[in-house]
C-alpha positions as YAML, in Angstrom:
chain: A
units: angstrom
residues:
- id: 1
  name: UNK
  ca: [121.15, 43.11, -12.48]
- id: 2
  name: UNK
  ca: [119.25, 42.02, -9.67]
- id: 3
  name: UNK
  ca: [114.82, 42.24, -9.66]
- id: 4
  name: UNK
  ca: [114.65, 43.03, -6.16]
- id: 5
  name: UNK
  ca: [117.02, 43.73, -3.43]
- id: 6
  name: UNK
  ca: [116.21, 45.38, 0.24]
- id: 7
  name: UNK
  ca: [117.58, 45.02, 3.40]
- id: 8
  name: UNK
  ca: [116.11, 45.67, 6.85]
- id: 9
  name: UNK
  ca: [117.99, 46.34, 9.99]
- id: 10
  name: UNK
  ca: [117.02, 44.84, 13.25]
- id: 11
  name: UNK
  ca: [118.07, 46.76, 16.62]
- id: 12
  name: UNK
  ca: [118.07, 44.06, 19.96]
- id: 13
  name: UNK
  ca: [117.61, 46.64, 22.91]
- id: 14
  name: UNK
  ca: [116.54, 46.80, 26.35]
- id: 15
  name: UNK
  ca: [112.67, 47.39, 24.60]
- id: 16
  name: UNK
  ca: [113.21, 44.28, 22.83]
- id: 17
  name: UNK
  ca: [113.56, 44.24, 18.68]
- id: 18
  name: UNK
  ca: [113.40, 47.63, 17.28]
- id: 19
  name: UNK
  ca: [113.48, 48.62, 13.88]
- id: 20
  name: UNK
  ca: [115.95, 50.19, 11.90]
- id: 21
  name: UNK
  ca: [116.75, 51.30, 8.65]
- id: 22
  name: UNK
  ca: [115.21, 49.58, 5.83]
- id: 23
  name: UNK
  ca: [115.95, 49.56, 2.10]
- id: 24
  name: UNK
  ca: [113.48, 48.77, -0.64]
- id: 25
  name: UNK
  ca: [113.39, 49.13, -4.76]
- id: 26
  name: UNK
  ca: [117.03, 50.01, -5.37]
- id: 27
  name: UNK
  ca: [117.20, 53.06, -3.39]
- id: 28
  name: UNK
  ca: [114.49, 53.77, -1.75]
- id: 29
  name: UNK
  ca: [115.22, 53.80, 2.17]
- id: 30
  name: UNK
  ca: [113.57, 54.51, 5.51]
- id: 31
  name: UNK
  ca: [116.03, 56.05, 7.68]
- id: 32
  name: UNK
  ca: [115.70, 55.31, 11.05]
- id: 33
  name: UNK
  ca: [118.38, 55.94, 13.94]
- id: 34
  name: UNK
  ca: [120.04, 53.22, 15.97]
- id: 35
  name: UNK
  ca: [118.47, 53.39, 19.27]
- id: 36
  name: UNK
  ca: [121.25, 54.38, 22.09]
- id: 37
  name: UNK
  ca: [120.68, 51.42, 24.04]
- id: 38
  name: UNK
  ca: [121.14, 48.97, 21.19]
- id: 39
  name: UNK
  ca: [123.35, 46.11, 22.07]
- id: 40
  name: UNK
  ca: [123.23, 44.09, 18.91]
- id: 41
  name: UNK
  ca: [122.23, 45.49, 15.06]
- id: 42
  name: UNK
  ca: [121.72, 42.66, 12.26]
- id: 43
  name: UNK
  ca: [120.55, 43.39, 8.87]
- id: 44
  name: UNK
  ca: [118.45, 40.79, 6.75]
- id: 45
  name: UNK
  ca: [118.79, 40.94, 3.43]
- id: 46
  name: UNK
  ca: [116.95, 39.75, 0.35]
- id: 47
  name: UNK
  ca: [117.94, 39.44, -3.39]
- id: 48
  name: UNK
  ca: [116.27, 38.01, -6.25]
- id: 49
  name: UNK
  ca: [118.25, 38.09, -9.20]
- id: 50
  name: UNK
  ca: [115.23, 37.40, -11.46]
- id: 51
  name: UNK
  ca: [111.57, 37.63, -12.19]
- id: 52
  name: UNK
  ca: [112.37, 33.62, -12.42]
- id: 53
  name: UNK
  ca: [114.77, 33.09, -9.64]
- id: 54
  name: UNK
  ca: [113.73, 32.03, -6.29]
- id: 55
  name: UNK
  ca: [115.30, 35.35, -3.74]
- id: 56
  name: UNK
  ca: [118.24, 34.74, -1.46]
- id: 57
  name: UNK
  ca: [118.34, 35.28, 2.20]
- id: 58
  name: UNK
  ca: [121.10, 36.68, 4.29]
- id: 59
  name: UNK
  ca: [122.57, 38.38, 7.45]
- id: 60
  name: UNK
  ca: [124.95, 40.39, 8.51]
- id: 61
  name: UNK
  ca: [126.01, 41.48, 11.72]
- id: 62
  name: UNK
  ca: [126.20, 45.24, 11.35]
- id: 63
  name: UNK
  ca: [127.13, 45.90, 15.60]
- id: 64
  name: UNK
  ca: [127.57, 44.20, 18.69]
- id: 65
  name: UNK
  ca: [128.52, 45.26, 22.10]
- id: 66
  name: UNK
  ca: [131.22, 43.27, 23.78]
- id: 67
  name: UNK
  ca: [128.23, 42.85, 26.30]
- id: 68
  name: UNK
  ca: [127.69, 39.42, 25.46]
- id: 69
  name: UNK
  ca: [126.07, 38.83, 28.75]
- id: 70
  name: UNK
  ca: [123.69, 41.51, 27.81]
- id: 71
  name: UNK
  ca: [123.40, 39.76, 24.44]
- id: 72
  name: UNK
  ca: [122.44, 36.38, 26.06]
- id: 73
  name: UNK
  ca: [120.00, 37.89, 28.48]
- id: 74
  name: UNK
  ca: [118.02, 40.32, 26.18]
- id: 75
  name: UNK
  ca: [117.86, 37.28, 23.21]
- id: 76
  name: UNK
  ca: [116.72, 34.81, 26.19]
- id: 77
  name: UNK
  ca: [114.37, 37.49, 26.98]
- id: 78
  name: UNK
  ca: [112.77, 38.90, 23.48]
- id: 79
  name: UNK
  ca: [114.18, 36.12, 21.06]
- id: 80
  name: UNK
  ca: [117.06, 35.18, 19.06]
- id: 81
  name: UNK
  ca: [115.67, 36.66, 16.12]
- id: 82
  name: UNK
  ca: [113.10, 39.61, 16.00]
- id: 83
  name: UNK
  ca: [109.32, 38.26, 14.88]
- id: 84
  name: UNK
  ca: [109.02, 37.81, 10.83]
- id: 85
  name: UNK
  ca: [112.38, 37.53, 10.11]
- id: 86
  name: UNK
  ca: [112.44, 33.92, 10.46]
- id: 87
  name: UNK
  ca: [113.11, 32.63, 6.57]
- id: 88
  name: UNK
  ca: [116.59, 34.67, 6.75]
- id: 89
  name: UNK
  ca: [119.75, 32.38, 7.06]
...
C-alpha cells in the first residue's frame, strides 16, 4: 500500500497552462473541468510507496488534439511543461 499518491492534471490552452483536476490523500480530489479550448491534457503523478522510499514521478498523456501545429505553437509560446512541474519524468 502506497504512503502517498496524487496526481495533478495540466490543461495547455490558448491562456497558457491551466489547471485541472487534482488528486491528493487517497481520494480526496479537486474537480475542475477541462477548459473547451484545451489542446493538450497531461497528468503528473506522484507515488511514494513508503514513509522510507524516495516518491516516483510520472506522466501520462490524458488528451491531445490532432492539432499538433497548435501543440508546437502554444508549447513554443507558454512552455513545454507548465511552471513547477519540472521534477516529473
Amino acid at each position: 500500500m502506497a504512503a502517498d499518491r496524487e496526481s495533478y492534471d495540466m490543461h495547455l490552452t490558448s491562456r497558457g497552462w491551466i489547471k485541472g483536476t487534482s488528486e491528493t490523500g487517497f481520494g480526496a480530489a479537486e474537480v475542475i473541468p477541462t477548459p473547451p479550448d484545451t489542446v493538450l491534457t497531461i497528468q503528473f503523478n506522484q507515488n511514494t510507496s513508503s514513509i522510507y522510499s524516495k516518491p516516483d514521478y510520472w506522466v501520462d498523456v490524458i488528451f491531445k488534439s490532432s492539432d499538433e501545429t497548435a501543440i508546437a505553437a502554444l508549447k513554443e509560446r507558454f512552455g513545454a511543461r507548465p511552471p513547477g512541474f519540472h521534477r516529473w519524468g
